[in-house]
Steps between C-alpha positions, in 0.01 A plus 500: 500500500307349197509702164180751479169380358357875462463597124640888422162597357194505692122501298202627591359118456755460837321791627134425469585115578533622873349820535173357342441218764622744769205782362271228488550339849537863626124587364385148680638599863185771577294254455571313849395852643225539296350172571573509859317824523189386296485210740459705805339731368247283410436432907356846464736620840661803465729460783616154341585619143714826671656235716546268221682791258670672791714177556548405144688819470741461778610151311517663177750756690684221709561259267595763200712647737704101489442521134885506492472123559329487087784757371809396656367091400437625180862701418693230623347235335540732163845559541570110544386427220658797286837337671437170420489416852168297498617271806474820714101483437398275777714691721366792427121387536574288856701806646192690400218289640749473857478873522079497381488282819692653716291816439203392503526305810655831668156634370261278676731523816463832481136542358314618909748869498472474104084436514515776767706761341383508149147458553534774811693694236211470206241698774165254398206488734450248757334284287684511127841483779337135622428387161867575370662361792285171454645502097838612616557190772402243277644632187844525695530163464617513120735745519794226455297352169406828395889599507577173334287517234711898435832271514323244225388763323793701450716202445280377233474849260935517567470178295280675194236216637207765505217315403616239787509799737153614365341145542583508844388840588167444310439156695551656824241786406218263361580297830433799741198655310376110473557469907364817559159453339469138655608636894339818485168445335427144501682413838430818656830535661499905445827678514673190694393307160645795268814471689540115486459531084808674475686264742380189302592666212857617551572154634373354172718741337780419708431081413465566128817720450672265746394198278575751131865583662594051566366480143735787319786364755432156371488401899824601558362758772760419746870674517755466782480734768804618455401646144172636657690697788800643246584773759576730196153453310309498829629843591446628186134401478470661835628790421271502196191432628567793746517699267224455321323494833621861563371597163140354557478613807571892383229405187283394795507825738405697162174329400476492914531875494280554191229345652514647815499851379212374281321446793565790680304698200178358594280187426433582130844588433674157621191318314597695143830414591458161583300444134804703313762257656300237273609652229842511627519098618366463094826698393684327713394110386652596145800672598559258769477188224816705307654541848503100518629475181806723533590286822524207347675612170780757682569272779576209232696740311656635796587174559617370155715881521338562201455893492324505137248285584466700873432821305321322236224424779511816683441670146206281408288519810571855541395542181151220511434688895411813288320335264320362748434800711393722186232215455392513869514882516290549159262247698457724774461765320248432276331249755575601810148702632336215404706254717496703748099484495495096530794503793216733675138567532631843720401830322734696719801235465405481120550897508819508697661126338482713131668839667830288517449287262794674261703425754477130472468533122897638454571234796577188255726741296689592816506166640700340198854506595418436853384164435726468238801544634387357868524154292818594330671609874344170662638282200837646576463441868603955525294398801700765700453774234156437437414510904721819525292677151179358662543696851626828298202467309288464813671802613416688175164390550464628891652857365273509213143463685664730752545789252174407331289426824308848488345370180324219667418173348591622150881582671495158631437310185763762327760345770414146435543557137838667586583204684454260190755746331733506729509116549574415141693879405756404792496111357593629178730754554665264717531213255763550244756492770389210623473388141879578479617348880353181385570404174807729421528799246 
């Protein structure tokens, strides 16, 4: 074991100098959506742009839900270099991108059931149903890079090397809006062309990380397979990334289930809905950057064993997450009618988007220590805590729109709001003895 390269006190300078790239790449991600849907929507065919979105969202789902590929990267990585450990690195991102590839490949094996199921499961007409499954059996193809680029990614912000990790996610956005544009509209490709953008572009992603990673190894990419296949750290990263792919999965079946019963309230209801969870995914790019940054500074502490500078980051992005969500709730408040106006031209969805609206406003507030301290649990690797709070929570949640249902829409967003709670009240209640199992009294 080398001697421990973590200092005891952590700064908010640490803080910001990965949270900040993390916000910013965060707020850059819509915009492959965005663009994808102006592009199509810009054929003027209805059928296309539902097709088009419908599909989008299942990959958003299905590759979030191997999003444990990013965290598990990322914590290890941290806690290698807290330890001192930096030969461990390459091992950690080549056992990564084997189990990217494995994955994806299952994917595309399995993508004429998966096609079927999910896009049987998202009930489109005939024609949006043909446009998706046209997206979804090109855009199949990248799942390996697109898991790849998670494993990059994660290993990249465990090193503190943000603004590396947010070069790379920037490049492969300007590459898929850039592809887009040039195979939709001038190529006139339609939603095959949208679907090849994002293919080019996660492979470009893939090349350029590939290319970053040989550089920061100093092409010393290669390790004996004997180190790669450690028996010990294999099992543990397995055991990790289950997990975490327990815990996603639960997050998953809630914003599954607050959707559906969205939609069961009618057409205008889902829409006001739908405009609200903007607000939410706007929350969430802030609080998400802080997330990121706790990661990376509690799983190199964890790793140096260095519980002042552990609690030193848990304290300071706690403490920036409500800063942050008192800034995004004030926002809301005092702007929030009039966003709601530009995300719709809808009189009736205006009407019913501002009914809830102070639901979404105290949602930031609520949200704080369940980002927070989903970075703190994922820098630790308490994988099996955090997936055992997360299904509890999902539980809580369940209960909670069950006792409220009566009260319609207003009971649902009540529940999902209760679900925030209970994700980071459980997460916090839970941490001081996991503060004390880990680094002693």
């Amino acid at each position: 074991m080398h001697s421990p390269v973590a200092s005891s006190r952590v700064t908010t300078a640490q803080v910001f100098a990965i949270a900040g790239p993390a916000m910013v790449a965060n707020l850059t991600t819509p915009l492959i959506g965005i663009v994808s849907t102006t592009a199509i929507g810009r054929l003027g065919d209805a059928a296309m742009l539902g097709g088009v979105a419908m599909a989008s969202v299942l990959f958003d789902c299905m590759f979030w839900l191997f999003g444990f590929l990013r965290m598990s990267t990322l914590a290890f990585a941290a806690q290698s270099l807290g330890s001192g450990e930096t030969s461990e690195l390459r091992a950690i991102l080549l056992r990564g991108l084997i189990v990217a590839a494995l994955t994806g490949t299952a994917l595309i094996a399995l993508q004429i059931p998966l096609a079927a199921l999910l896009l049987g499961a998202m009930g489109g007409s005939e024609g949006v149903t043909r446009a998706a499954k046209t997206y979804f059996t090109i855009r199949i193809w990248s799942a390996p890079l697109a898991l790849g680029n998670y494993v990059v990614l994660g290993w990249l912000i465990g090193q503190a090397r943000a603004k590396l990790a947010l070069g790379t996610q920037v490049t492969i956005n300007l590459i898929n809006m850039a592809a887009t544009v040039l195979l939709v509209l001038v190529f006139d490709l339609g939603i095959a062309g949208a679907a090849i953008a994002a293919l080019i572009a996660e492979a470009a992603g893939l090349a350029l990380g590939g290319l970053i990673a040989h550089r920061l190894s100093q092409g010393q990419l290669a390790i004996s397979s004997a180190t790669l296949f450690d028996s010990t750290k294999l099992m543990r990263m397995l055991s990790v990334n289950r997990d975490i792919l327990i815990r996603t999965a639960s997050l998953i079946v809630a914003f599954l289930f607050f959707t559906s019963q969205g939609a069961r309230a009618g057409d205008m209801t889902l829409a006001a809905n739908a405009v609200l969870n903007n607000f939410l995914l706007i929350s969430a790019f802030f609080l998400d950057g802080l997330a990121n940054a706790a990661e990376q500074l509690c799983g190199r502490a964890y790793g140096a064993r260095d519980k002042n500078a552990f609690a030193g980051a848990v304290k300071l992005v706690v403490i920036w997450g409500f800063g942050f969500a008192l800034a995004v709730a004030g926002t809301f408040l005092l702007f929030g009618p009039a966003l709601i106006d530009i995300m719709t031209a809808s009189v009736d969805v205006r009407r019913i988007a501002r009914d809830y609206l102070p639901f979404v406003i105290f949602a930031p507030l609520l949200g704080v220590f369940a980002f927070a301290y989903d970075g703190v649990y994922i820098g630790a690797t308490w994988a099996r805590d955090m997936r055992n709070l997360m299904v509890l929570a999902l539980l809580i949640f369940l209960g909670a729109w069950f006792a409220l249902r009566s009260f319609g829409n207003a009971g649902l967003w009540a529940a999902f709001l209760v679900h925030y709670a209970a994700r980071g009240g459980l997460e916090a209640l839970r941490y001081p003895a996991l503060l004390r199992k880990s680094f002693g009294t």
